[in-house]
MIGUTOR-205617 format. One record per residue (C-alpha): residue in three letters; x, y, z. Coordinates in steps of 0.001 Angstrom, whole numbers, plus 500000, padded with zeros to 6 digits. Example, Ala and Ser with C-alpha at 12.3 -4.5 7.8 and 13.67 -1.06 7.14 Angstrom:
ALA512300495500507800 SER513670498940507140 
This chain:
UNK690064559206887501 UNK689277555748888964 UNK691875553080888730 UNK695579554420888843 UNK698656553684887092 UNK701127554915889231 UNK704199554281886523 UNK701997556903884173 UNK702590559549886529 UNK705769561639886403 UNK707941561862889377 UNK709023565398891298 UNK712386565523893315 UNK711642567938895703 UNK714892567195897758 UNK717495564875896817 UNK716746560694897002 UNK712924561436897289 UNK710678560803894362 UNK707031561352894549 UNK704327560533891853 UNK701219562589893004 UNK697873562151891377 UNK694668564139892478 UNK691239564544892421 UNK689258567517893291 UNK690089567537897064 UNK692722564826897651 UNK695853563869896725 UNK698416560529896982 UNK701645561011896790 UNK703735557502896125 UNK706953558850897633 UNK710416556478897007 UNK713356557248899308 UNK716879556475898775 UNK718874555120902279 UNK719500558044904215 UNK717229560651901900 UNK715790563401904166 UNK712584565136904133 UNK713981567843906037 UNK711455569352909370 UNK708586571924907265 UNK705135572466907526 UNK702113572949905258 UNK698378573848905522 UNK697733570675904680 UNK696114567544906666 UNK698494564608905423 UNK697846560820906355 UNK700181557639905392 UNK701404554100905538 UNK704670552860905146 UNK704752550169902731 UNK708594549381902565 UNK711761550205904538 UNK712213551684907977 UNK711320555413908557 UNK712673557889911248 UNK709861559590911504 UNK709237563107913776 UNK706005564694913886 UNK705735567404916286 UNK708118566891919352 UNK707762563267919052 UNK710171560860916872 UNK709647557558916208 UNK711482554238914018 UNK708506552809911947 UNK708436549638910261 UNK706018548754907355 UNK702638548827907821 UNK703373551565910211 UNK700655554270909647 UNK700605558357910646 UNK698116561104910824 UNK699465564757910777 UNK697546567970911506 UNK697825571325909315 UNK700517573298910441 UNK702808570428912076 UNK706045569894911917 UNK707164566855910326 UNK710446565292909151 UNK711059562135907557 UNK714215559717906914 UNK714899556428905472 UNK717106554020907803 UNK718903550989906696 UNK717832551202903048 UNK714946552462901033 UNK711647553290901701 UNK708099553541900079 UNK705694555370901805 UNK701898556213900947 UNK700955559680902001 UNK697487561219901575 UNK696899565344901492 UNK693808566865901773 UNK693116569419900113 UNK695080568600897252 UNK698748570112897708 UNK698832572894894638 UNK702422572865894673 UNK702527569261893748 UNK699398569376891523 UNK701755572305889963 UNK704798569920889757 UNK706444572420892381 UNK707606572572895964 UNK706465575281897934 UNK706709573884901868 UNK709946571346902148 UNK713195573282902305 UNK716574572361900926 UNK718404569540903020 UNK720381571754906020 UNK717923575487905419 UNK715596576460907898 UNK711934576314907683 UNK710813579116905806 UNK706667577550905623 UNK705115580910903225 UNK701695582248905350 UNK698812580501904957 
């Protein structure tokens, strides 16, 4: 793929006030993921290993038992099968996530893992 046009890509809402763009290669994916103020990426899991960097905006973000305010330029590592949960404070965000292996449910356009803002966690078996 080499150099990447990230305004070619279209966006997925997979819960209200988030848009990600998500291209792939064989065994990675980015996901350029825009958050309204106050947009939730509610707690969920995936079999996934995700990395990221904030690039804009403030971030409540929980992974595991632990929750933390991040500023830009804040980065995050989180294992398979965490739980994670993301929200944009004071305005919006722009963060840069990395999945490996690619997420099929994005490479499908989909949403598989993150529930609806205010359901429970219902991650499918891995």
């Amino acid at each position: 793929m080499g150099f990447i046009d990230i305004t070619q890509f279209q966006h997925i809402e997979p819960v209200p006030g988030c848009r990600m763009r998500t291209p792939f290669g064989k065994n990675m994916m980015l996901s350029y993921l825009e958050m309204d103020e106050g947009a939730e990426v509610p707690l969920h899991s995936h079999p996934h290993e995700q990395g990221g960097m904030l690039i804009k905006g403030t971030l409540q973000l929980t992974i595991g038992d632990e929750t933390r305010l991040c500023e830009a330029g804040a980065m995050f590592l989180i294992p398979p099968h965490v739980k994670h949960r993301a929200v944009a404070v004071g305005g919006p965000c722009v963060v840069l996530d990395v999945f490996s292996p690619v997420r099929e449910d994005y490479a499908e356009l989909t949403n598989r893992y993150i529930p609806p803002v205010g359901q429970p966690n219902q991650t499918p078996s891995s």
